[in-house]
C-alpha positions in Angstrom: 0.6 -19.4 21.7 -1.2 -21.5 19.2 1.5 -22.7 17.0 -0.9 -25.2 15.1 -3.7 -22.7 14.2 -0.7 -20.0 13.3 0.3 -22.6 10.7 -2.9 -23.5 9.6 -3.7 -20.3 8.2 -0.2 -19.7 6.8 -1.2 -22.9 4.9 -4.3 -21.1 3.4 -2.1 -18.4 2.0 0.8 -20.4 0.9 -1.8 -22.2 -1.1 -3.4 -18.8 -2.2 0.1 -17.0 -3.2 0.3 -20.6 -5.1 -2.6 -20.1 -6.8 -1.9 -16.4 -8.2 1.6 -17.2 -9.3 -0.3 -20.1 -11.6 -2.0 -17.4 -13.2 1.0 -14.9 -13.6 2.8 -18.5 -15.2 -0.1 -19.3 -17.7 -0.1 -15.1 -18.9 3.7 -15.7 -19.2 2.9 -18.6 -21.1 0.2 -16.6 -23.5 2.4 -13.6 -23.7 5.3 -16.1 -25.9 7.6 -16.1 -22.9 8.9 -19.8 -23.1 12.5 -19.5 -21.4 13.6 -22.3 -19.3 14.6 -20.0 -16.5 11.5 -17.9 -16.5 9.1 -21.1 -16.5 11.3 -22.7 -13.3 11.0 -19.6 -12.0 7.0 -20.1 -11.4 7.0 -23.3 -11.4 9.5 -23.8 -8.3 8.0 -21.6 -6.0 4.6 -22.8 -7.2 5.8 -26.4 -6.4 7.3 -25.6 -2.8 4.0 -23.3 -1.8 1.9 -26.4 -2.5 4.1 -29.1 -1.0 4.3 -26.8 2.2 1.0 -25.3 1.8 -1.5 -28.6 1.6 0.0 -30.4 4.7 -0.2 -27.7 6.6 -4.1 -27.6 6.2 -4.4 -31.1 5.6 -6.2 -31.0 9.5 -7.6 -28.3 11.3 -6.2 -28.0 14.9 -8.0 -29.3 17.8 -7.5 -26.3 19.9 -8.4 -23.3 17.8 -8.2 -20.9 20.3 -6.7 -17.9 19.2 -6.4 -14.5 20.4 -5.0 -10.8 19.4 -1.1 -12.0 19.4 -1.9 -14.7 17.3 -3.0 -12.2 14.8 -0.4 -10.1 14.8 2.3 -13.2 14.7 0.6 -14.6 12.1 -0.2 -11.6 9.4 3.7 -10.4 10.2 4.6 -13.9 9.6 2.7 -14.3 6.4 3.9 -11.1 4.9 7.3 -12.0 4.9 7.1 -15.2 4.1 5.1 -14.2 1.4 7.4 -11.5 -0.1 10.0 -14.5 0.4 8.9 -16.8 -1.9 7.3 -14.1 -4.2 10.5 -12.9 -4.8 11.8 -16.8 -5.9 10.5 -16.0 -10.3 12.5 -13.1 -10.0 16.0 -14.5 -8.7 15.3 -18.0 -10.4 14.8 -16.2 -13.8 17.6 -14.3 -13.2 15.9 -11.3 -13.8 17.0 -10.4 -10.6 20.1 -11.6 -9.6 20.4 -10.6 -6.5 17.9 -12.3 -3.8 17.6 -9.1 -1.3 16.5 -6.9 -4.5 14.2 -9.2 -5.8 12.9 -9.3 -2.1 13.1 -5.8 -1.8 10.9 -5.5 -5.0 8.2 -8.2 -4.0 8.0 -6.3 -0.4 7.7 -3.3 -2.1 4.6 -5.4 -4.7 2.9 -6.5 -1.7 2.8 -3.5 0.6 1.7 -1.5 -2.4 4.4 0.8 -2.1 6.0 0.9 -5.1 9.7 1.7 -4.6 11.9 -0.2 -7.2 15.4 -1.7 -8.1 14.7 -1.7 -11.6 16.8 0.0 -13.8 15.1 -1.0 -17.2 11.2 -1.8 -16.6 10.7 -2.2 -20.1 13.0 -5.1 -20.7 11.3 -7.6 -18.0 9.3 -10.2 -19.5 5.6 -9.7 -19.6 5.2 -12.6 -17.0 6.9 -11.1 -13.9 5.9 -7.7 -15.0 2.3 -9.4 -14.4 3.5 -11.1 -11.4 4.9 -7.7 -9.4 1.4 -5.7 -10.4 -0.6 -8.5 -9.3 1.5 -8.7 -6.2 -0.2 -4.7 -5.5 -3.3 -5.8 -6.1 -3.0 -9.1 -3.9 -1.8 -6.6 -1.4 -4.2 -4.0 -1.7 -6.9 -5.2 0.2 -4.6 -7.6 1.9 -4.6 -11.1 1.4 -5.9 -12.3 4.8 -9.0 -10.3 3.9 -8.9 -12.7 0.7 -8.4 -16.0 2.9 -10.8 -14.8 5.2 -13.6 -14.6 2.1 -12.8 -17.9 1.0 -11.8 -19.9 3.5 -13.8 -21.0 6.9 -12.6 -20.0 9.8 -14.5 -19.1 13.2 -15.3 -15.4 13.5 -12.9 -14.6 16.7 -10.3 -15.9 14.7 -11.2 -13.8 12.0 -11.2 -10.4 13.4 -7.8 -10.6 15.4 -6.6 -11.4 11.2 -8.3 -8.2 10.5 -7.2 -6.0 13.1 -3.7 -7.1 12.5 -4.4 -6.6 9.0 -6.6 -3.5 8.0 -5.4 -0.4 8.0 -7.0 2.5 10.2 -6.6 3.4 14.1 -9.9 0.7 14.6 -11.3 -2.2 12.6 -15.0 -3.2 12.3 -17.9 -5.3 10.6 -20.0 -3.6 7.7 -22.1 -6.3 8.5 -22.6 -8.9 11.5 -20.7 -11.5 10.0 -17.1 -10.6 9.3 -16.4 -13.3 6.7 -19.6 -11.8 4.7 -17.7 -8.3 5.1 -14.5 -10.0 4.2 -16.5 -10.8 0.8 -18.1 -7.1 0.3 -15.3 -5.8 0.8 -13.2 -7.7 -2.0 -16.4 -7.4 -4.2 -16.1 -3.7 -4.2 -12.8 -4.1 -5.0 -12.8 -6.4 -8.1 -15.9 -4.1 -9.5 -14.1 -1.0 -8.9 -10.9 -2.4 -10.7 -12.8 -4.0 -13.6 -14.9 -0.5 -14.3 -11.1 1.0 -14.3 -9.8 -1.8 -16.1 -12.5 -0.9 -19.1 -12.3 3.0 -19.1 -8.6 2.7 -20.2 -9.0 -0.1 -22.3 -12.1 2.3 -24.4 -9.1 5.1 -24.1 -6.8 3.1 -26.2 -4.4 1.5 -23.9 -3.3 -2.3 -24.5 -5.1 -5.0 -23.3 -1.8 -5.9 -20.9 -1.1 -2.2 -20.1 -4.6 -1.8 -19.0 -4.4 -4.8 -16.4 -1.4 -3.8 -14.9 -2.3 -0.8 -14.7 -6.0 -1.2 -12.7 -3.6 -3.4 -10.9 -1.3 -1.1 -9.6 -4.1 1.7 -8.7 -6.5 -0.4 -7.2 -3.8 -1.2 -4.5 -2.3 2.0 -4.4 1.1 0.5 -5.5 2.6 2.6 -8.7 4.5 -0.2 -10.0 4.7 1.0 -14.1 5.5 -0.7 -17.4 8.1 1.3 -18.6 10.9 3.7 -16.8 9.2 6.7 -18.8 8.6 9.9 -16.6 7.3 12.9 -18.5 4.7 10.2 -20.6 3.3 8.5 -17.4 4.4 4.7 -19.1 1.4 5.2 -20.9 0.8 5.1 -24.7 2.6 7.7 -26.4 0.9 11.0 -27.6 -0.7 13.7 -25.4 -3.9 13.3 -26.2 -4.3 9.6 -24.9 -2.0 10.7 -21.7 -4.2 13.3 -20.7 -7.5 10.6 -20.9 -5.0 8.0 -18.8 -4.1 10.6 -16.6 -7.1 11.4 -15.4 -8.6 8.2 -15.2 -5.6 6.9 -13.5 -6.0 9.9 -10.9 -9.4 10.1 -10.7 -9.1 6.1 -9.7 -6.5 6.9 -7.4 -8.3 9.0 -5.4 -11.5 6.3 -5.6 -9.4 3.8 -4.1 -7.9 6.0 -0.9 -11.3 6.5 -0.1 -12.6 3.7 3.3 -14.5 1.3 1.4 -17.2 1.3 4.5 -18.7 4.9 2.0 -18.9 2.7 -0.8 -20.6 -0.2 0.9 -23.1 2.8 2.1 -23.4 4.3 -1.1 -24.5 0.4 -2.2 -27.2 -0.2 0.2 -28.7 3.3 -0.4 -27.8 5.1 2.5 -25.8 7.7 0.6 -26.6 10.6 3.3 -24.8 8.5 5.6 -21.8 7.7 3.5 -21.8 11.8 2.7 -22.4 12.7 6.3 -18.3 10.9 7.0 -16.0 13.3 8.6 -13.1 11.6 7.3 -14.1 11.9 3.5 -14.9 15.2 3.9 -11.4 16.0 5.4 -9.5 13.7 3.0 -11.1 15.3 -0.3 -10.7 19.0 1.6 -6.9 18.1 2.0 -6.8 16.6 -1.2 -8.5 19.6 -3.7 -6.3 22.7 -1.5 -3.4 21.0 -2.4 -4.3 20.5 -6.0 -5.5 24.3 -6.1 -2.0 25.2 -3.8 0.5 23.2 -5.9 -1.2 24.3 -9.4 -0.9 28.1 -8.2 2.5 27.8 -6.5 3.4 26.3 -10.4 1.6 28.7 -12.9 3.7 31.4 -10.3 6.7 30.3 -11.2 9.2 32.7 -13.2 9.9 30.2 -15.8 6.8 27.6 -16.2 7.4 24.0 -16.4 4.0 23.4 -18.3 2.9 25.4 -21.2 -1.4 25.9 -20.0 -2.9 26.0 -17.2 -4.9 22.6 -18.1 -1.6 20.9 -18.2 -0.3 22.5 -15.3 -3.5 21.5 -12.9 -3.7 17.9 -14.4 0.0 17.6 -13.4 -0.8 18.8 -9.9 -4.1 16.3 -9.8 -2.3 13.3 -11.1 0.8 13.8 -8.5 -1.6 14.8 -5.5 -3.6 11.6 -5.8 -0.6 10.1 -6.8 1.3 10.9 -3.2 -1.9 11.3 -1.2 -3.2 7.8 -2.0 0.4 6.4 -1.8 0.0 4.8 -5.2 3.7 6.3 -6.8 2.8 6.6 -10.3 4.6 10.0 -11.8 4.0 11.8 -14.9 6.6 14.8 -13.9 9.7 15.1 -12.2 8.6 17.0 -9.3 11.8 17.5 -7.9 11.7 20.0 -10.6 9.0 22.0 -8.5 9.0 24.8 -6.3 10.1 24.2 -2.7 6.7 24.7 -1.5 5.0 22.3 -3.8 7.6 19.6 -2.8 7.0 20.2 0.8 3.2 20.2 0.2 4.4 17.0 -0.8 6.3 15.7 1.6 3.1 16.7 4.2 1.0 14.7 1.7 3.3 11.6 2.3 2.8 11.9 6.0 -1.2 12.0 5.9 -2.2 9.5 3.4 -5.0 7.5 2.6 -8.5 7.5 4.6 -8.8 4.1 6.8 -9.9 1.0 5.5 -8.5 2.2 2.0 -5.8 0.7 0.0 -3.7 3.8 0.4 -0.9 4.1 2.8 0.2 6.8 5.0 -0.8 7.7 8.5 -4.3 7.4 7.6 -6.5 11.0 7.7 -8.8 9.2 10.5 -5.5 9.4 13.0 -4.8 12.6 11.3 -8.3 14.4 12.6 -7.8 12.1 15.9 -4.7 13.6 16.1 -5.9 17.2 16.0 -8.6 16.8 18.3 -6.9 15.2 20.6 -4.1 17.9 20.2 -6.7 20.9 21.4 -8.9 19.1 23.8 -5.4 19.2 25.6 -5.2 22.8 25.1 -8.5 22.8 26.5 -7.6 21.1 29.5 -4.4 23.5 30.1 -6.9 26.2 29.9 -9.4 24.4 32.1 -8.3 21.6 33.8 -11.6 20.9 35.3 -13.6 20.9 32.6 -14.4 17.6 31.1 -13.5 17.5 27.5 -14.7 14.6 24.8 -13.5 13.9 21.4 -15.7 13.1 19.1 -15.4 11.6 15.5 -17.8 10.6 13.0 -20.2 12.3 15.3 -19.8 9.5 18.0 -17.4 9.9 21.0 -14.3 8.1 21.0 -13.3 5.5 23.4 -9.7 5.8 25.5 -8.3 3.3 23.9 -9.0 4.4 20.2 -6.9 7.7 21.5 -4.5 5.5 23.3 -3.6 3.4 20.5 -3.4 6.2 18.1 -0.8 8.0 20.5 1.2 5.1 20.1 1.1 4.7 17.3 2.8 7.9 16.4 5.6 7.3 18.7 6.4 3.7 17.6 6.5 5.5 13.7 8.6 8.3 14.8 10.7 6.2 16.4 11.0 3.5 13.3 11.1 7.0 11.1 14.5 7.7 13.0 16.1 5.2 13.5 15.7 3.9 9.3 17.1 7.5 8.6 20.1 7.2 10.7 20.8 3.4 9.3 20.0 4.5 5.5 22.0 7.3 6.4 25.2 5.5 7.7 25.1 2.1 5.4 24.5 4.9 2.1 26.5 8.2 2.5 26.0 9.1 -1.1 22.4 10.1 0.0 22.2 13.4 1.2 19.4 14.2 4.1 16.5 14.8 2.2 16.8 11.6 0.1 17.7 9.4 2.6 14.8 11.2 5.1 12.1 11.0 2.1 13.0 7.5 0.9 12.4 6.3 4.4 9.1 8.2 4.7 8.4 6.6 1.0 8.9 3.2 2.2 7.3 3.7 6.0 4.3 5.4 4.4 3.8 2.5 1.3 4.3 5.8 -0.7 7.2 5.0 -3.7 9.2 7.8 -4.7 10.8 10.1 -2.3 12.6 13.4 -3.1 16.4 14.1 -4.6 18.3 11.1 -5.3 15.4 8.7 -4.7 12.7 10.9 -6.4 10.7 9.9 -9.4 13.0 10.0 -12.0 15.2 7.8 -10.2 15.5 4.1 -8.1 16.6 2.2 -5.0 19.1 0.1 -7.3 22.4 2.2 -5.7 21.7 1.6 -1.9 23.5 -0.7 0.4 22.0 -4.0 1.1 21.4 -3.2 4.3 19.5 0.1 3.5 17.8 -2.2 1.5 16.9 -4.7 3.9 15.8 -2.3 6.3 13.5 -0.4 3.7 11.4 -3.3 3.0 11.3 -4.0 6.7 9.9 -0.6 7.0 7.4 -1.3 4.2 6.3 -4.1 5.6 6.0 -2.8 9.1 4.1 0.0 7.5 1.7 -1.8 5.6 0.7 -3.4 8.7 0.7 -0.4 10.9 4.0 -1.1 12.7 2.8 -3.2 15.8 2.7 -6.8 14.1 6.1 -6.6 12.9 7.0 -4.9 16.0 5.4 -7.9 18.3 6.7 -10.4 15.9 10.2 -9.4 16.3 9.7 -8.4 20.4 11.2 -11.6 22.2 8.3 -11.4 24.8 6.1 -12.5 22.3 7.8 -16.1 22.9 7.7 -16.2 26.6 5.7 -19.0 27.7 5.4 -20.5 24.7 
């Protein structure tokens, strides 16, 4: 293993962590926020990211050869070294006492999920609430993406970082050179936040509100300003809320959509970026469930909402919300119907499309899933006949289905095994919260159901619930197996 490449890039993002907590320091600064406490606490972690940061890419290795497990060590490594010292303004500050929730709350930035400690939102200084937004939309797109756009680096090093990285069952170039799709990509990304940024800033919202907010949807995270449910932690009167809600949801949506349709869309080839299966799947799934939940609702002996406007932009607003993993809530669903929660719990398990911000399982593995599924009842029928799966209209290879497989198993398996731990180390849960609150986490979703559900927090669980949790969200962020190599001991044989 190349332990001096490995570093080199850890370097890179030390510096680049370094470099967005300087800008969450100088808005605390603008914001009035001059406590001694708060100011060490960006300007220690700033200080250590740098002094580790700059010798560690002071030279570039000699050997640079570097392969798929150095990929996955390093973007495990990164993320949780990351969410380490992201978490250092919030303990410093004492805004967060205690070091495992204030890492539980910077893994939870990061990975875009969206699960939170915090008892009182609104009290948190303006600083670190723009420091764990900013940490979603750092996370988002992923910050080796971001290193990979700005810093050199040979292209087989680069798409092992991607792979590891990306989301989706397989990774590939928009364009021959992956450094210039690194770039696209993040380009997209900006514009689309900055057009979001702008529609709720015309809508009313505060200048601040508005940033965190295009923050938090542009990487699918949910983290809010205030601990408001029933007025979104938006500005107060139903007029505006209904204008925030729908940009917010219609945004959320945007962003769970692969960014490859976009890049399409942006060369002209819009029949191609309309002909995509998985687009058409995720917006099918998407619209029956906001048609499902809103008629399950208005059905209701005694209705929660007084219209049926309010009562479908509810259902819209949580849909994306769950679908694209993002976690913002409007509503207490656990209120709802049994059927719309467990429309909701299926939600948490599909996700996001592929090469989105949004977490879940992805829809791609979702349709692969399917197929694969009845081209094995096809084969029971048949055994001789030779069936194909096809997606996107081209077949796919063995190994796309093989890795997909596994992956399934590997979540399953992490699924469990965080249930029974939650479980045991916080009794108070019953099985649907701890079940759900796992899935939340696993899935980068944010709330679960019952005693982890919108209305309330992770703040009561055991610290070792806790530490697992943002292991989970981690290793779900990254689609399990980089965490999983990381942590497999023959990853360090023949070192």
């Amino acid at each position: 293993m190349n332990h001096k490449m490995i570093w080199y890039i850890i370097g890179h993002i030390f510096k680049v962590e370094a470099a967005f907590l300087a800008v969450s320091f100088v808005v605390a600064l603008l914001c009035g926020n001059f406590k001694i406490l708060n100011i060490l606490g960006f300007l220690i972690p700033i200080a250590a990211l740098l002094a580790i940061g700059f010798p560690l890419t002071k030279k570039k290795p000699q050997n640079r050869n570097f392969f798929a497990k150095e990929g996955f060590v390093v973007v495990a490594l990164a993320w949780i070294l990351m969410s380490l010292f992201g978490a250092l303004p919030f303990f410093i500050s004492r805004e967060i006492p205690n070091f495992i929730d204030a890492f539980f709350e910077t893994a939870s930035g990061f990975t875009t999920t969206g699960s939170s400690i915090l008892t009182n939102v609104s009290e948190m200084s303006k600083g670190l609430l723009f420091w764990r937004s900013l940490t979603h939309w750092l996370g988002g797109m992923g910050v080796l993406v971001f290193v990979l756009a700005i810093f050199p680096g040979q292209e087989t090093q680069s798409i092992f970082l991607m792979k590891a990285e990306s989301p989706g069952p397989k990774v590939g170039k928009i364009v021959p050179k992956l450094k210039v799709t690194a770039r696209i990509l993040y380009g997209i990304y900006i514009a689309m936040t900055l057009v979001e940024f702008i529609m709720l800033l015309c809508g009313g919202m505060p200048l601040f509100d508005s940033a965190v907010n295009s923050f938090a949807t542009a990487g699918t995270g949910g983290f809010a300003v205030t601990d408001v449910i029933g007025n979104g932690g938006f500005v107060a009167g139903s007029a505006s809320n209904a204008y925030f809600e729908w940009v917010i949801g219609i945004f959320m949506i945007l962003f769970g959509v692969n960014f490859n349709v976009y890049y399409l869309i942006l060369i002209r080839r819009v029949r191609d970026a309309f002909r995509s299966e998985e687009l058409w799947v995720y917006t099918g799934i998407a619209a029956s469930a906001v048609a499902l939940i809103t008629i399950n609702l208005m059905n209701m002996p005694t209705r929660l909402y007084a219209t049926f406007g309010e009562t479908l932009r509810h259902s819209f607003f949580t849909t994306a919300s769950i679908m694209s993993s993002t976690g913002f809530a409007t509503v207490d669903f656990e209120l709802w119907p049994t059927f719309s929660k467990a429309m909701l719990v299926l939600l948490m398990f599909i996700g996001a499309s592929a090469g989105s911000t949004g977490g879940g399982i992805k829809v791609a593995r979702f349709i692969l899933m399917i197929k694969n599924g009845l081209a094995e009842l096809k084969r029971c029928i048949s055994p001789n006949q030779v069936v194909s799966i096809k997606f996107e209209g081209k077949p796919v290879e063995n190994d796309v289905v093989r890795s997909t497989n596994g992956y399934l198993v590997a979540f399953v398996s992490i699924l469990a095994a965080s249930t029974l731990i939650v479980s045991l180390d916080s009794p108070f849960l019953d099985f649907g919260s701890s079940f759900t609150g796992v899935l939340a986490c696993l899935n980068n979703i944010g709330p679960g159901l019952g005693k982890l559900g919108p209305t309330q927090n992770f703040a009561g669980l055991g610290y070792v619930s806790k530490i697992v949790l943002s292991f989970d969200m981690i290793a779900g962020r990254l689609e399990l197996f980089p965490v999983l190599l990381l942590l497999s001991p023959k990853t360090y044989r023949h070192l």
